[in-house]
C-alpha positions in Angstrom: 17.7 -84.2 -108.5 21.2 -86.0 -108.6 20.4 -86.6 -112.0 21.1 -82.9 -112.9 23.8 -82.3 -115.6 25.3 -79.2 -114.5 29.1 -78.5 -113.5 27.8 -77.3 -109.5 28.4 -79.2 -107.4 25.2 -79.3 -104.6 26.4 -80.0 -100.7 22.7 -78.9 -99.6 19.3 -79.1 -101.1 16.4 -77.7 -98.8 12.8 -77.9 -100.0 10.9 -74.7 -100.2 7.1 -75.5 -99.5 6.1 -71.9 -99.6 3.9 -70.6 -102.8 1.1 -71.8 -105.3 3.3 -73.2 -108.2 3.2 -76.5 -109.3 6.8 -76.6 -109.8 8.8 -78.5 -106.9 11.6 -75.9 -105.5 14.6 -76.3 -103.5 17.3 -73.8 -101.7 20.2 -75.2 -102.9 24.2 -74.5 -101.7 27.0 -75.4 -104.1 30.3 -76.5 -102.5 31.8 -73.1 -103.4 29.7 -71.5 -101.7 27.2 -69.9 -103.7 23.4 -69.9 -102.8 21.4 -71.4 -105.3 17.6 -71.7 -106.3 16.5 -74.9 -108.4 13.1 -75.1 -109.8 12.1 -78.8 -111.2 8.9 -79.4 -113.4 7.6 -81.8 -115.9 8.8 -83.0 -119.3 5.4 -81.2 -120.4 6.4 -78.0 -119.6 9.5 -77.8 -121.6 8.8 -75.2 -123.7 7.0 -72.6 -121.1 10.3 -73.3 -118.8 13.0 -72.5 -121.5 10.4 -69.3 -122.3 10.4 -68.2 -119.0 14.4 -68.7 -119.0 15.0 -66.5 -121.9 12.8 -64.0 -120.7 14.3 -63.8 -117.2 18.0 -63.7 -118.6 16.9 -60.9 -121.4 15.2 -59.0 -117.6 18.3 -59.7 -115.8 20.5 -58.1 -118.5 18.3 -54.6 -117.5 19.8 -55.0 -113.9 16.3 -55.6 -112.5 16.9 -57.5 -108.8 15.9 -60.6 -109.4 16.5 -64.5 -109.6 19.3 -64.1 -112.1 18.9 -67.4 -114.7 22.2 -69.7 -114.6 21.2 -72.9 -116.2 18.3 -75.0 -118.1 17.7 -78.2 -119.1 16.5 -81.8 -118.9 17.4 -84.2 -116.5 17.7 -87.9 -116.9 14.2 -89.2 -115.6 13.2 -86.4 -117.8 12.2 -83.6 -115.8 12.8 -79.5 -116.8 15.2 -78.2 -114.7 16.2 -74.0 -114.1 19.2 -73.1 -112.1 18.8 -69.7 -110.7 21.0 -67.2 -108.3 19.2 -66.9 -105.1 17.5 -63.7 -103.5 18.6 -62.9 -100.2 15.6 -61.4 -97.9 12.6 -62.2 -96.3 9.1 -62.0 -97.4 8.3 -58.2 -97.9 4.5 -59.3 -96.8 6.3 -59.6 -93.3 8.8 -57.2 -93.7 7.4 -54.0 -94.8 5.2 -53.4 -91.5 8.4 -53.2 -89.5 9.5 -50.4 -91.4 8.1 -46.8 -91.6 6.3 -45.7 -93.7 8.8 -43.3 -95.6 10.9 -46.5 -96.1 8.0 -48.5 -97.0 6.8 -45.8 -99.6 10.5 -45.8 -101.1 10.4 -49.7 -101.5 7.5 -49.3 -103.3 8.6 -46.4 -105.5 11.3 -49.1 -106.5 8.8 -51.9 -107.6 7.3 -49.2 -109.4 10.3 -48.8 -111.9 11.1 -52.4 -111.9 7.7 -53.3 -112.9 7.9 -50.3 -115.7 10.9 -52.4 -117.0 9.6 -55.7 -117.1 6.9 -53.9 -119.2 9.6 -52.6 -121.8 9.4 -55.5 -123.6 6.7 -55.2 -126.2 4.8 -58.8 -127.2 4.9 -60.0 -130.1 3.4 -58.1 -133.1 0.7 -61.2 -134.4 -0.7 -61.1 -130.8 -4.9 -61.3 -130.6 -6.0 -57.6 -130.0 -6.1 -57.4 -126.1 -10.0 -56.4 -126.0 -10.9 -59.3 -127.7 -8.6 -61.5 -125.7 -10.0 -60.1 -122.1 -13.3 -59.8 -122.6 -13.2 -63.5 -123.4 -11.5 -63.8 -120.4 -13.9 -61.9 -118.1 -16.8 -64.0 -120.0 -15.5 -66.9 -118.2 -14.7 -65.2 -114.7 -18.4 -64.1 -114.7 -19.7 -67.6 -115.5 -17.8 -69.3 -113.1 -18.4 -66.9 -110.5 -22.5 -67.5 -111.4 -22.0 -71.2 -111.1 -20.4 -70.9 -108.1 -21.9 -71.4 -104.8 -20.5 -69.2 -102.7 -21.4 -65.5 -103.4 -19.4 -62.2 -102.7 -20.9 -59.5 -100.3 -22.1 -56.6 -102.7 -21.1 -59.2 -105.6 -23.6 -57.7 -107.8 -21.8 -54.2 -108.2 -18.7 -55.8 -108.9 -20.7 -56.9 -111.6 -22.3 -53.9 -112.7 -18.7 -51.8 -113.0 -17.2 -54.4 -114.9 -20.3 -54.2 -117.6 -20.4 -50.5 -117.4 -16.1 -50.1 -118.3 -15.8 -52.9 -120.8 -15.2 -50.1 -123.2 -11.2 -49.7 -121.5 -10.0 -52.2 -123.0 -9.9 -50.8 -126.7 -7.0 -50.4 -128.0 -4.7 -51.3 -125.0 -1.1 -52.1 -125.6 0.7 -55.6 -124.5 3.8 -55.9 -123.1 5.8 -58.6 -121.3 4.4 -59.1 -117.8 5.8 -60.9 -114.2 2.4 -62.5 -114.3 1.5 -61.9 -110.3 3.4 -59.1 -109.3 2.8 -58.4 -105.7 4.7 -58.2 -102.2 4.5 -62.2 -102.0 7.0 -63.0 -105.0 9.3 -60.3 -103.4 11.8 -60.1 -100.7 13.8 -57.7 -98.8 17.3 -57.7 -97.4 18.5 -56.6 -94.1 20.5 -54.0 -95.8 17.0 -53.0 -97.5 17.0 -54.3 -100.9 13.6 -55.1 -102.8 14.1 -58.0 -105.3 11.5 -59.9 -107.7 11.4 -63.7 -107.8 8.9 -66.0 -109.3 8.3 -65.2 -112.8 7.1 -68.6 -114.0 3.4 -67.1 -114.8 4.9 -64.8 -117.3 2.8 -64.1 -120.0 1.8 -60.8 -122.5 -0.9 -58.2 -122.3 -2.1 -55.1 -121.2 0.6 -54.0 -118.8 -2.0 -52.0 -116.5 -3.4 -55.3 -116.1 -0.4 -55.9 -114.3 -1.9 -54.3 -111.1 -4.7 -56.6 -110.5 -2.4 -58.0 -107.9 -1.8 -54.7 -105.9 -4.6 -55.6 -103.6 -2.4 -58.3 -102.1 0.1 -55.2 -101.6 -2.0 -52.8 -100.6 -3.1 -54.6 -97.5 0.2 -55.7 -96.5 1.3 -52.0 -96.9 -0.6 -48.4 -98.2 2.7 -46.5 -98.5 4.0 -49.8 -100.2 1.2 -49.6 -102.9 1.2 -45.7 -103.5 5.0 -45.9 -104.0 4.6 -48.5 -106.6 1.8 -46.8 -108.0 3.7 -42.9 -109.0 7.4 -45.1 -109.3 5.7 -46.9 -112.1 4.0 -43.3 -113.4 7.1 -41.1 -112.1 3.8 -39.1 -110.4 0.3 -39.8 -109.7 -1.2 -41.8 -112.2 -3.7 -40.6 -114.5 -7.6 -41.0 -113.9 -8.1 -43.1 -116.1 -5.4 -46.2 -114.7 -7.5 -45.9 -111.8 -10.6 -46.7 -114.2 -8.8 -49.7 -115.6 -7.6 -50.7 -112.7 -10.3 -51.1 -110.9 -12.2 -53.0 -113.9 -8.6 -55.4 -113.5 -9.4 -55.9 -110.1 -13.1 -56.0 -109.9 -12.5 -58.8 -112.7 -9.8 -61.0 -110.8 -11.6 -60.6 -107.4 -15.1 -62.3 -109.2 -12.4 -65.6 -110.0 -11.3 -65.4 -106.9 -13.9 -67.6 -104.8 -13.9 -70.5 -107.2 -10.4 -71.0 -107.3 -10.3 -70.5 -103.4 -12.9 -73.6 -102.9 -10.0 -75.8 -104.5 -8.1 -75.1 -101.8 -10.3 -75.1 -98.7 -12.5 -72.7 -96.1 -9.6 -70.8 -95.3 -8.9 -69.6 -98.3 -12.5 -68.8 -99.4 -12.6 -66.8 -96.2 -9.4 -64.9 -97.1 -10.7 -64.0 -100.7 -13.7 -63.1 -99.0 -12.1 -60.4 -96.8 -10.3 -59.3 -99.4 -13.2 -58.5 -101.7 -14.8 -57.1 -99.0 -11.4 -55.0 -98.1 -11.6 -54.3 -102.1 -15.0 -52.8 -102.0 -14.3 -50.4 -99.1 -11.5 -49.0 -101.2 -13.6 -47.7 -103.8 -16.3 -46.7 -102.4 -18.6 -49.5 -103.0 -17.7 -49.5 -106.4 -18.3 -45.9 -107.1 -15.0 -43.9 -106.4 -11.8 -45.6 -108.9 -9.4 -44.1 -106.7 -8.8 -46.3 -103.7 -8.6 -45.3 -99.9 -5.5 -46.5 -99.2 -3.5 -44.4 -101.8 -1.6 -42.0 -100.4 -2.2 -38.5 -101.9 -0.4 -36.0 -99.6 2.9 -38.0 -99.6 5.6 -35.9 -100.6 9.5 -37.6 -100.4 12.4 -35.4 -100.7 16.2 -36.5 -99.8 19.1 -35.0 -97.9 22.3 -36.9 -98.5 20.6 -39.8 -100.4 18.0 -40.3 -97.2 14.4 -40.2 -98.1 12.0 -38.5 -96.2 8.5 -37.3 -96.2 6.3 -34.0 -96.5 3.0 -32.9 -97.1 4.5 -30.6 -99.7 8.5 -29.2 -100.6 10.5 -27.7 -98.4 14.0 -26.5 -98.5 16.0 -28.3 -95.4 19.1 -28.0 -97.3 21.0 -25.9 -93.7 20.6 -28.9 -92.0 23.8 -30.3 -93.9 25.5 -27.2 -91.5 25.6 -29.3 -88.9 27.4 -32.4 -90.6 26.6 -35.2 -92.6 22.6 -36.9 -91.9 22.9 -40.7 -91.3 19.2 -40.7 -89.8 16.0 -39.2 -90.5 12.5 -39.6 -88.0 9.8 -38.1 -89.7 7.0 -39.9 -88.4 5.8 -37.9 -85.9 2.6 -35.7 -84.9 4.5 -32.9 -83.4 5.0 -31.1 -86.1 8.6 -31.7 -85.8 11.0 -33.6 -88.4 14.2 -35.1 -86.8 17.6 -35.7 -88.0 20.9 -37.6 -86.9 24.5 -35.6 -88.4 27.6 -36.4 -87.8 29.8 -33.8 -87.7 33.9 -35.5 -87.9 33.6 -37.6 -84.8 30.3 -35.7 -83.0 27.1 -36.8 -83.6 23.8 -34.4 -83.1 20.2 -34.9 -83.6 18.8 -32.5 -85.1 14.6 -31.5 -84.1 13.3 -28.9 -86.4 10.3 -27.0 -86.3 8.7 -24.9 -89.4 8.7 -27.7 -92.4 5.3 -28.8 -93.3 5.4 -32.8 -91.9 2.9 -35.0 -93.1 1.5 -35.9 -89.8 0.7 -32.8 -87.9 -2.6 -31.4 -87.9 -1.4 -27.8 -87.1 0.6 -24.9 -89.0 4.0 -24.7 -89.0 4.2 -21.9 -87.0 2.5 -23.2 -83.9 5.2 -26.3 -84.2 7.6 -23.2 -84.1 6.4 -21.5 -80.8 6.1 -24.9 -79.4 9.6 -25.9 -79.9 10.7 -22.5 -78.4 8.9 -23.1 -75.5 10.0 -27.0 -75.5 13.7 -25.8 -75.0 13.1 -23.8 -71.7 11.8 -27.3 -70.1 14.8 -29.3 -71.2 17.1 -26.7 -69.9 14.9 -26.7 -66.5 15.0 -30.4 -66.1 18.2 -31.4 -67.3 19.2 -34.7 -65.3 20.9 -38.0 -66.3 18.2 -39.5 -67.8 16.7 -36.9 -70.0 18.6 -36.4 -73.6 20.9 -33.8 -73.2 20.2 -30.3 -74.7 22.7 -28.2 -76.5 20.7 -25.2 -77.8 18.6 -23.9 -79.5 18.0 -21.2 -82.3 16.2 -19.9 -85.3 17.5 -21.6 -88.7 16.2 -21.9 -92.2 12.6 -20.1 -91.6 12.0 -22.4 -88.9 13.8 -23.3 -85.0 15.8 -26.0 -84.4 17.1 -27.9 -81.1 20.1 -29.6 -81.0 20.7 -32.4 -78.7 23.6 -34.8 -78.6 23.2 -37.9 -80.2 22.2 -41.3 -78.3 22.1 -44.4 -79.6 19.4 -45.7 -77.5 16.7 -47.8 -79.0 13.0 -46.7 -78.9 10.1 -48.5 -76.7 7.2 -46.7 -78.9 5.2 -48.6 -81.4 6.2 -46.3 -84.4 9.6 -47.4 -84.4 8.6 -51.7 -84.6 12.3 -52.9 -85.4 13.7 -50.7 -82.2 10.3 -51.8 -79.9 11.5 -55.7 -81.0 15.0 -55.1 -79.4 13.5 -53.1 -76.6 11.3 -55.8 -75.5 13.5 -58.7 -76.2 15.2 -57.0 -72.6 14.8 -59.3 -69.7 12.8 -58.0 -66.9 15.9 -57.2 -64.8 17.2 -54.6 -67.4 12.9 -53.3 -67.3 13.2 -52.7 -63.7 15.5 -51.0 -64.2 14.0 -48.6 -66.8 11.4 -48.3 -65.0 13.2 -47.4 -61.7 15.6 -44.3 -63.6 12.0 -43.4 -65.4 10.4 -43.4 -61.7 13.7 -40.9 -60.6 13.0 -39.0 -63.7 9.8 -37.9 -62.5 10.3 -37.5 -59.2 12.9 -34.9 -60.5 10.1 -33.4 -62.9 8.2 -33.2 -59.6 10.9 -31.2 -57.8 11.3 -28.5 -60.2 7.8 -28.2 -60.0 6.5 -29.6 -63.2 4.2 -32.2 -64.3 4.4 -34.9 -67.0 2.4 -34.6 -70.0 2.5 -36.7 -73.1 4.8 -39.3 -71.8 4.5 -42.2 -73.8 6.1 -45.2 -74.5 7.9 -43.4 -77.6 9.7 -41.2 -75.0 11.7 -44.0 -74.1 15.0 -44.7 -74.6 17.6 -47.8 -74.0 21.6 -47.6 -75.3 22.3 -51.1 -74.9 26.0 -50.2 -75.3 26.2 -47.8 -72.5 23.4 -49.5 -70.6 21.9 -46.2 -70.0 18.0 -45.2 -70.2 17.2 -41.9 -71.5 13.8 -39.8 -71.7 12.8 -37.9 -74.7 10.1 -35.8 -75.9 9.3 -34.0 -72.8 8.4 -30.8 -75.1 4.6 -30.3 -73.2 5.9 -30.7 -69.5 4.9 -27.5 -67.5 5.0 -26.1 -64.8 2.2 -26.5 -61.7 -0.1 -25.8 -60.8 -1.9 -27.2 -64.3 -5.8 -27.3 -64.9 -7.3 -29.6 -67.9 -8.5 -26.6 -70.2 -9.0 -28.7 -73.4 -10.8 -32.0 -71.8 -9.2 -34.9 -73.9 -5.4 -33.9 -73.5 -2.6 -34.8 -75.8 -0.7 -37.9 -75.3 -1.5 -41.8 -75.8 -4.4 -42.7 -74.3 -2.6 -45.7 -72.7 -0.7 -44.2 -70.7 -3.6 -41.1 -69.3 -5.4 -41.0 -66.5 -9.2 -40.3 -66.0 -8.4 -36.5 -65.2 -6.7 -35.9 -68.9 -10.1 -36.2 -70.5 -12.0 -34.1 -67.7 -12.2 -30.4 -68.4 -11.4 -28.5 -65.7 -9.2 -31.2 -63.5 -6.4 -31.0 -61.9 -3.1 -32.1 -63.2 -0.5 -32.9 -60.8 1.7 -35.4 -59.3 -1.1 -37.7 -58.3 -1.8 -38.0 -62.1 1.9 -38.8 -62.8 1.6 -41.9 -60.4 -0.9 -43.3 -62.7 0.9 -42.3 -65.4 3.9 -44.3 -64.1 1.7 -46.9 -63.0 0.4 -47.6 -66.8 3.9 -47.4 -67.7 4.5 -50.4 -65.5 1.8 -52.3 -67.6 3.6 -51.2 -70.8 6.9 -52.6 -69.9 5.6 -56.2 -67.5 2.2 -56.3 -68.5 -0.6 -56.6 -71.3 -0.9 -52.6 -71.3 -4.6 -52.1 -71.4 -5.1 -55.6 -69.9 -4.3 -55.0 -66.3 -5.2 -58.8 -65.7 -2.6 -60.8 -63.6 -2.3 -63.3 -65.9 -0.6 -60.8 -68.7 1.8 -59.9 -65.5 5.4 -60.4 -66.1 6.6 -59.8 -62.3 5.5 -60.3 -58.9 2.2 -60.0 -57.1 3.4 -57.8 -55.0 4.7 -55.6 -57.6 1.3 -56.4 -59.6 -0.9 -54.7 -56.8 1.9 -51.8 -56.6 1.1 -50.7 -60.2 -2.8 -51.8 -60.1 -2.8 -49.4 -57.1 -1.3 -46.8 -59.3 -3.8 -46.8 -62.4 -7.1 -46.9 -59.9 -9.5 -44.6 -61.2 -10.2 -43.0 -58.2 -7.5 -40.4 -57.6 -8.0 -41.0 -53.7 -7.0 -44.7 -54.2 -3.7 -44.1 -55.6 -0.4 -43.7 -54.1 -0.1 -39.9 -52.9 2.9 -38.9 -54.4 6.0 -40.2 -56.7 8.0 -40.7 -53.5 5.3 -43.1 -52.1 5.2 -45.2 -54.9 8.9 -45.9 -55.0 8.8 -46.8 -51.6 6.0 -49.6 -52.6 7.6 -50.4 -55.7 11.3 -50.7 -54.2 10.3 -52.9 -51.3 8.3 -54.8 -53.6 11.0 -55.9 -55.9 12.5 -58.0 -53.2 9.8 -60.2 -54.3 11.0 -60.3 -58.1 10.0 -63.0 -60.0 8.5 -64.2 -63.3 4.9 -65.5 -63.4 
């Protein structure tokens, strides 16, 4: 490597061991500073290295995110050297499940379009006509997947769709292609920024074939893979991409198994689960449209943030209230959410009447159920709940208007804020847990009782140091009788009674609903064992106490488990 003619000047060279290429790669940092990606190869590669250069610095120039090109050449002891800028991120394999899916959907709207660029580049015009070229190609797969002695499950319908939609391939176009275009040759930036690397299996062809690699995408993330999907089509893509791709990826999964035995048992079994994944997607080979894309997925923005629908809406009026910084539309309410900033006062914003893409209602019962959700903030306004500022009828719909908090969020939709909520140490949980317990106690005293509390109705400003409790909109008032037999809510967090018709709901359900809110913040949530217990065993047989079945068994009230729990964190300690 210190054989390199170039005028940078290298004060750190890291190996990168991650990837399938044969070329030897290093994270390199110049002494001014810059970050730097160095790919090495043999002397026999020259002339597919300095190809793939000029191809990569004729994409850069199209303003595609990428591994810009800087340098190429030989070095003494003869090697091929390329010199590129270096993308900052982490795998989007890893990244894209910690985002939602609205976000995940819009990253993939951008590969889309990036991939529909690298495909602007037509190949050249003396290029063997594509059917001849791939059916060759498949010839091959399908031999080597008959000599091969591992199998496939359901192998032979693979087989049967790829003979039956040979005919596709007639008269196909070739373009310029990445050459394995998926989530693992692309990374994302903290700041949210989806760049390509790794084009060194560049080649020409068909550029649908260009999505026999989506599988890889598509398990990592749906929303990721139907983005990428209409970006590239601007829209749905027509029937008859789904055809073709299919046949594309019904073709690459047959090769799949014989290159995996070159690399070990682990591998076959991953290409196994993958073809079997593949199968389940269409149907067993008999629907080309594939489960996991997304056809209700409607994105619409409001000062440059996407969001998502089941279908248009106008929420234009929401930019009354200020500028949005923050939209949550990810929930099952029927209610889309929104953070505005109005000079130096922040809101959020829940509104009621839009047509969100995870509610199973109509609109208008999200409407009535708002209207009725404002009566129990006002009633149990306290320190710890989010504080209410009104409510009214706005743009063929009903809003509530809070004020804003900058509290993280415990619940498992939210995976980046649920990271910071429990990296926390236990001593800031007890405390959550004790102003969650008061909360309740107060919900008791007004004569309510909890329902639907979930971990995603709770709140931590680590700024303020301040818990606060959201999403209280199906509290009522007692006495309350199970009319419906499974209520609504997470079924973590529900006691026996919420799924019997005809029970009583009451305070002695909210101590085991506080009790399995212990287990979500020290424990293994559903596993109650000991050994997932972050606390004492005092505290341990407070909170088992709390979730017993039998309603008898439990503490009688709120109060009386506060008592238990309060002397028992004397005992505080990690185990």
């Amino acid at each position: 490597m210190l054989n390199i003619k170039t005028e940078y000047h290298f004060k750190k060279i890291d190996p990168i061991t991650k990837g399938w290429s044969s070329d030897k790669k290093y994270y390199v940092e110049a002494e001014t500073g810059e970050r730097l990606l160095l790919r090495m190869a043999d002397a026999s590669e020259y002339e597919s290295k300095k190809s793939e250069f000029e191809a990569m610095k004729r994409l850069a120039e199209s303003g595609i995110p990428m591994s810009k090109p800087l340098e190429f050449g030989v070095c003494e002891d003869d090697q091929v050297y390329t010199l590129f800028t270096w993308c900052e991120g982490d795998d989007a394999a890893e990244v894209l499940p910690m985002l939602s899916d609205t976000e995940q959907y819009e990253l993939g709207l951008k590969a889309g379009r990036y991939l529909r660029e690298i495909h602007a580049t037509q190949s050249p015009p003396d290029h063997e006509k594509w059917e001849t070229k791939f059916n060759r190609k498949v010839d091959k797969k399908i031999q080597q997947y008959h000599d091969c002695p591992v199998k496939l499950e359901a192998g032979d319908l693979i087989l049967e769709y790829i003979e039956a939609n040979r005919h596709l391939l007639v008269e196909r176009p070739q373009t310029f292609h990445h050459g394995d275009y998926h989530v693992g040759n692309m990374v994302i930036s903290e700041t949210g920024e989806l760049s390509v690397i790794d084009f060194n299996r560049h080649d020409f062809g068909d550029p649908w074939e260009e999505f026999n690699r989506i599988a890889f995408s598509a398990s990592a993330s749906p929303h990721f893979a139907t983005g990428q999907l209409n970006g590239y089509f601007n829209g749905r893509p027509p029937e008859e991409f789904f055809k073709l791709m299919t046949f594309y990826i019904s073709s690459n999964m047959l090769s799949s198994i014989p290159w995996a035995l070159m690399f070990g048992e682990e591998e076959v079994a991953t290409m196994k689960k993958q073809a079997k994944e593949v199968l389940e997607w269409f149907d067993g080979m008999k629907n080309p449209v594939p489960t996991w894309y997304v056809e209700d997925f409607y994105i619409q923005y409001i000062d440059q943030i996407p969001y998502k629908l089941k279908s248009p809406y106008d929420l234009s009026f929401i930019g009354e209230y200020g500028e949005v910084f923050k939209v949550y539309d990810d929930q099952d309410s029927g209610n889309i959410c929104f953070g505005v900033q109005n000079g130096e006062h922040k809101m959020f914003i829940k509104f009621a009447g839009a047509p969100t893409a995870r509610y199973a209602g109509k609109p208008e019962e999200a409407v009535a159920e708002l209207k009725a959700a404002v009566k129990v903030f006002e009633d149990l306004r306290h320190p710890h709940l989010v504080t209410l500022i009104r409510g009214e009828e706005v743009g063929g719909g009903y809003a509530a208007i809070f004020e804003w908090t900058d509290g993280e969020c415990m619940g498992k939709m939210y995976p980046r804020s649920r990271e910071k909520f429990m990296e926390m140490p236990d001593s800031t949980r007890v405390d959550v847990f004790r102003d969650i317990l008061n909360f309740h106690i107060h919900v008791a005293e007004q004569g309510y009782v909890a329902i639907d509390f979930y971990d995603g109705s709770i709140l931590y400003d680590f700024a303020k140091k301040e818990t606060l409790i959201c999403d209280i909109d199906l509290y009522s008032k007692r006495p309350y009788t199970n009319s419906m037999g499974r209520m609504w809510g997470s079924s973590r967090f529900m006691s026996p009674e919420e799924f019997e018709q005809g029970a009583v709901i009451d305070s002695i359900t909210n101590v085991y609903l506080m009790g399995a809110t212990a287990f979500a913040l020290f424990g293994g949530e559903r596993d109650r064992s000991f050994e997932k217990w972050r606390l004492s065993r005092d505290l341990y047989e407070v909170a088992m106490k709390a979730v017993s079945d039998d309603r008898e068994k439990r503490q009688q009230s709120l109060e009386e488990l506060k008592e238990e729990w309060d002397r028992g964190t004397g005992s505080l300690s990690q185990s």
